[in-house]
N, C-alpha and C positions, 0 to 999 in steps of 0.2 A: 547531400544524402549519400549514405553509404547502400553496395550492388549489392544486393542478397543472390546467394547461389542456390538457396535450400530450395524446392521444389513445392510449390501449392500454398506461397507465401507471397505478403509482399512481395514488390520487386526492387524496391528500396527501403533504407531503415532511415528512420527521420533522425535529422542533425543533433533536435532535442534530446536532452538524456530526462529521466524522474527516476524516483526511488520507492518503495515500497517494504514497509515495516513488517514482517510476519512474526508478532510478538503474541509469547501463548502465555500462560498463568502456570500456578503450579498445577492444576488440576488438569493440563491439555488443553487450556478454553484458547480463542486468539480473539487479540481487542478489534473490534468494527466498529468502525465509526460512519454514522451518515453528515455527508457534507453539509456543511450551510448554504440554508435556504435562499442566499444572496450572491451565492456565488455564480461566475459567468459558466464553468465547466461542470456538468453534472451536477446540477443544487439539489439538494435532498437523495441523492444516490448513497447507495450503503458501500462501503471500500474498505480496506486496512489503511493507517494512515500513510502519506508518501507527499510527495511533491516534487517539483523539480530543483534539478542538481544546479546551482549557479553557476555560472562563468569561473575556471579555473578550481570549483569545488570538487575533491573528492568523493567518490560515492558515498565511503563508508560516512565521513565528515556529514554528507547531505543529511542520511538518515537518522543520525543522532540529532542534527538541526531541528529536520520536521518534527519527528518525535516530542522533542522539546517544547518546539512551538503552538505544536494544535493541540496537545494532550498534558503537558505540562509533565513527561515522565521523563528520567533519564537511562537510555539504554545504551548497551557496548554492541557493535556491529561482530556477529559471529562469520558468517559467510551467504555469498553473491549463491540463492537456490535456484533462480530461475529467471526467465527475460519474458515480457510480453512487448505488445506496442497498446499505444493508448486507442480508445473508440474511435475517436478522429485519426488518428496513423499521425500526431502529433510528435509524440513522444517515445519512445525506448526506454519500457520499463523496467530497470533492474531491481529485482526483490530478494530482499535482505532477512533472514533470520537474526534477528536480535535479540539479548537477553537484558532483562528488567533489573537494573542496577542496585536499587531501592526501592523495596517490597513494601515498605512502610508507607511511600508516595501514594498521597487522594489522586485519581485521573482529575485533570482540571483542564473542561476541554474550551480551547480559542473562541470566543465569544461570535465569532464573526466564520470562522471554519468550517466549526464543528457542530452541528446542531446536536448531536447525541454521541455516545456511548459507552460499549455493550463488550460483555467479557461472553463468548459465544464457541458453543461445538461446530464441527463443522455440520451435523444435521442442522444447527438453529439456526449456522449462517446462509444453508443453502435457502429457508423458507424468507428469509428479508426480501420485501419488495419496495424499491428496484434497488439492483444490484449491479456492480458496474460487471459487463459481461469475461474480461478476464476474470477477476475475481471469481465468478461464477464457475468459470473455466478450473479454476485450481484447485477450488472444491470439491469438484466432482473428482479429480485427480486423486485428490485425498484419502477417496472412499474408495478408490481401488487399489490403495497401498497394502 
């Protein structure tokens, strides 16, 4: 684990890295997905899609990965907006603004992932219940921009 200096944080950041898609529409909306209902971390929680960064993977590499994987869409990694850590203090989330390669692309989300979704404002993503509490966190961020 890496020290954190910052003050009314952590006091380490965990080894793990994840990644985190913040991919919007033409219209402002950003995709939410809620996880699958089999999964071991958060099942049925509502997130942007993300996952963890593999062994020797690059960020931006990771995010186009997951992208791929749960949703079946292809995006190009714009830029690193923001960090959280995960609910467990597992992970170090890095989150990515991405843009939607192929606008033509049906969402076709991972059988086993993804149980839903949803192309959503930030008002619609704040009323989802449950929601992973960063997410939450960035939202409300949003609305004071």
């Amino acid at each position: 684990m890496t020290l954190m200096s910052t003050p009314n944080a952590l006091k380490y950041l965990p080894d793990k890295h994840g990644v985190v898609a913040v991919l919007q529409d033409d219209s402002g909306r950003y995709l939410f997905i809620r996880r699958g209902l089999k999964l071991t971390r958060a099942p049925g929680w509502w997130c942007f899609v993300g996952g963890e960064v593999e062994p020797g993977e690059a960020q931006d590499a990771a995010i186009v990965r997951e992208v791929q994987e749960e949703v079946g869409l292809v995006v190009r990694p714009i830029n690193k907006i923001h960090e959280s850590v995960s609910p467990k203090g597992e992970y170090l989330l890095h989150w990515w603004r991405v843009e939607l390669l192929d606008r033509t692309r049906i969402i076709a989300p991972h059988p086993d992932e993804v149980a839903e979704a949803r192309w959503l404002s930030v008002e619609e993503g704040l009323r989802l219940e449950p929601i992973l509490p960063g997410l939450n966190l960035w939202l409300e961020s949003q609305l004071k921009e």
